[in-house]
N, C-alpha and C positions, 0 to 999 in steps of 0.2 A: 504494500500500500504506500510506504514511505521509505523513499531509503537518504541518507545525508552521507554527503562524501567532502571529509575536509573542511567540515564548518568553524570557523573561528571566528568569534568576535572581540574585539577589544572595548572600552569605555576611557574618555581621557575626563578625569575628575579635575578640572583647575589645572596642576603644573604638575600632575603625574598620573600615568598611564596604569589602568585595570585593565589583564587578559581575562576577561571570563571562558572564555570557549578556545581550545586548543587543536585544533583538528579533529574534530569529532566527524567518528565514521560508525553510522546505526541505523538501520534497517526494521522498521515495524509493519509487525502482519496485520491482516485483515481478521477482526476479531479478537485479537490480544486487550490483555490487561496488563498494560503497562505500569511499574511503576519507578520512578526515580529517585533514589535517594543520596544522600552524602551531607557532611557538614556542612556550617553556613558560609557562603562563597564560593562552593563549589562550581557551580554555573549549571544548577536545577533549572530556576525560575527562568532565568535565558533562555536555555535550550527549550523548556516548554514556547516562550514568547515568540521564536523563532520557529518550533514546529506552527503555530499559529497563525504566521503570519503577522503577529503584533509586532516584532520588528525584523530588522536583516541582516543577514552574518553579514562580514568583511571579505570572509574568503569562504569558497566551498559551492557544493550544489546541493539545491533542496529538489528532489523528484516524487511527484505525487503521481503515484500512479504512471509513473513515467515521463509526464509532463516535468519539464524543467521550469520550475516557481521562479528560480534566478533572470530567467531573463523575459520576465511578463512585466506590464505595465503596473501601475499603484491602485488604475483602475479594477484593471482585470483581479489582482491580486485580492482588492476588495471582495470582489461579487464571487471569487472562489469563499474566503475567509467565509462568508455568510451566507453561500451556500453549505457548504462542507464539513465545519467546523462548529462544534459549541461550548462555552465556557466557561468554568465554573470558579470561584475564586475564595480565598478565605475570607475574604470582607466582605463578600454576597454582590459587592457594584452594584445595586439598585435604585433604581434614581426615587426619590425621597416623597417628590411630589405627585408619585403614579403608586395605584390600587396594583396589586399581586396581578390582578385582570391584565390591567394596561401592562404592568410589568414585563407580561409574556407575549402582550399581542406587540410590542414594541419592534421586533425584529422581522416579524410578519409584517409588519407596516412597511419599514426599511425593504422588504422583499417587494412589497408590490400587491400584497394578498390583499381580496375587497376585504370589506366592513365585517359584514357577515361571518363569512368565511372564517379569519384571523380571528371575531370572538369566540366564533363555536371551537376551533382547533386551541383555543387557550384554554377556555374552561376545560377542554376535556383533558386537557395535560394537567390540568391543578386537582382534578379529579386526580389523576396516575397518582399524581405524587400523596395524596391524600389531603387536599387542601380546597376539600368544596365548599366547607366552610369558610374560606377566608378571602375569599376571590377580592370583596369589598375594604379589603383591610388595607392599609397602609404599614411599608415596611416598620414604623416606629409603635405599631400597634401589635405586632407580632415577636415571638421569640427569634434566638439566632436559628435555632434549627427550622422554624418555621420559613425563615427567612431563605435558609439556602436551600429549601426546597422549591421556592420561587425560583431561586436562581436555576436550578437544574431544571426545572420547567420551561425553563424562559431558551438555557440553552437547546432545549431540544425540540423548540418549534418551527424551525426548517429543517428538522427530520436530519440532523447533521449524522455523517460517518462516521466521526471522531469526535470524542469531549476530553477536551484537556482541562484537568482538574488540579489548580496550584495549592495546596493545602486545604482543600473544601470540609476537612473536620477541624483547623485548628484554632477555629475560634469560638467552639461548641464542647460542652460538657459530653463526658464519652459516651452514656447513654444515647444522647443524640449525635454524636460522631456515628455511633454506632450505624442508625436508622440509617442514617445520608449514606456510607458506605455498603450498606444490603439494597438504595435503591442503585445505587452503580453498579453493584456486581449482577443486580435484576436487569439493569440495560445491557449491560456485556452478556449476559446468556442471552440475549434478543437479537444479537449480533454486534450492538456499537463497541467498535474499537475504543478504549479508555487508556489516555495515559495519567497519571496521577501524580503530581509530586507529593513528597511527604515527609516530615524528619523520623515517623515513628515509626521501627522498626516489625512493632506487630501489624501496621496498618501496610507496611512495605512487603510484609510477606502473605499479603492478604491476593496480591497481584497474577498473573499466571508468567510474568518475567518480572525480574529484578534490574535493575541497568545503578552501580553504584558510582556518584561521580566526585573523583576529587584533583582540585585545584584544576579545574577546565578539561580532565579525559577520563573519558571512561576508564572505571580501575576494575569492574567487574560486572558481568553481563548472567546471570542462571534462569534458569527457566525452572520451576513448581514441577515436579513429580507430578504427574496425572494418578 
């Protein structure tokens, strides 16, 4: 589904230079659960940004499906990003002044989906995740877990391939880590590819691969016994 060959990025902070990403070469399949781990700096959150699309290596090639990512326009890049992809984040990003509803029909808009449509296909995700009750709420109305189940809703209302998940328990009490993590492993038995970051090692061997990274390369790659 995805393979990177060579991806490095650097960051210049003021008057010195950050390598996050050091030739990273990784390959993920169709239907994996991915998950990422290593200390802080490693270049997790990076390398997810950049399987995303949310930013671009320096060096290297991104292939999707064999398509070369590297030399598309900002546009195109876009209407892949929002076709293909959904996001889930540990601070849930939901905009403040929109209902759980609007919250999901948000990217369906950005698509193009009519009125109608984009309401019925939000409700019925806030259903999946168990949130019929709260469609009318506001995210400061709701708990965190209630919260990032908006967000996993939200990201999966263009029906994305892949959900790249940056820490999506680490700002929830484990109980509710818990729930968010059983409905992600519920979308990966449905087929969607997950890749996850995470610092927590129980939550890293929850995955069907491991990818462990430190100081910018991959230091270890295992795959879960079936």
């Amino acid at each position: 589904m995805i393979t990177l060959e060579g991806i490095a990025k650097t960051y210049d902070l003021g008057s010195s230079t950050v390598t996050a990403l050091r030739g990273i070469d990784l390959t993920i399949d169709r239907g994996e659960f991915l998950t990422v781990m290593g200390p802080s700096g490693s270049g997790k959150s990076t390398l997810l940004h950049i399987l995303g699309i949310l930013d671009s290596a320096d060096e290297g090639r991104y292939l999707l499906e064999d398509n070369d990512l590297t030399t598309l326009s900002d546009a195109e890049l876009s209407r892949i990003r929002n076709e293909h992809f959904g996001f889930v984040f540990q601070s849930f990003n939901l905009f403040n002044e929109f209902s759980a509803l609007e919250n999901v029909m948000f990217p369906l808009m950005y698509a193009g989906v009519r009125g109608s449509e984009r309401r019925d296909r939000a409700r019925a995700l806030l259903v999946d995740v168990g949130l019929e009750h709260r469609m009318g709420h506001y995210p400061n109305m709701m708990s965190g877990g209630e919260q990032q189940r908006v967000a996993i809703a939200r990201a999966l209302a263009n029906n994305p391939s892949l959900i790249l998940a940056d820490e999506p328990t680490g700002n929830l009490p484990s109980d509710k880590g818990e729930e968010i993590l059983q409905i992600l492993e519920g979308l990966n038995r449905d087929g969607v590819t997950i890749v996850m970051v995470t610092h927590d090692d129980r939550l890293g061997a929850r995955g069907s691969r491991c990818v462990r990274l430190r100081d910018g390369v991959v230091e270890s790659d295992t795959r879960r016994a079936a």
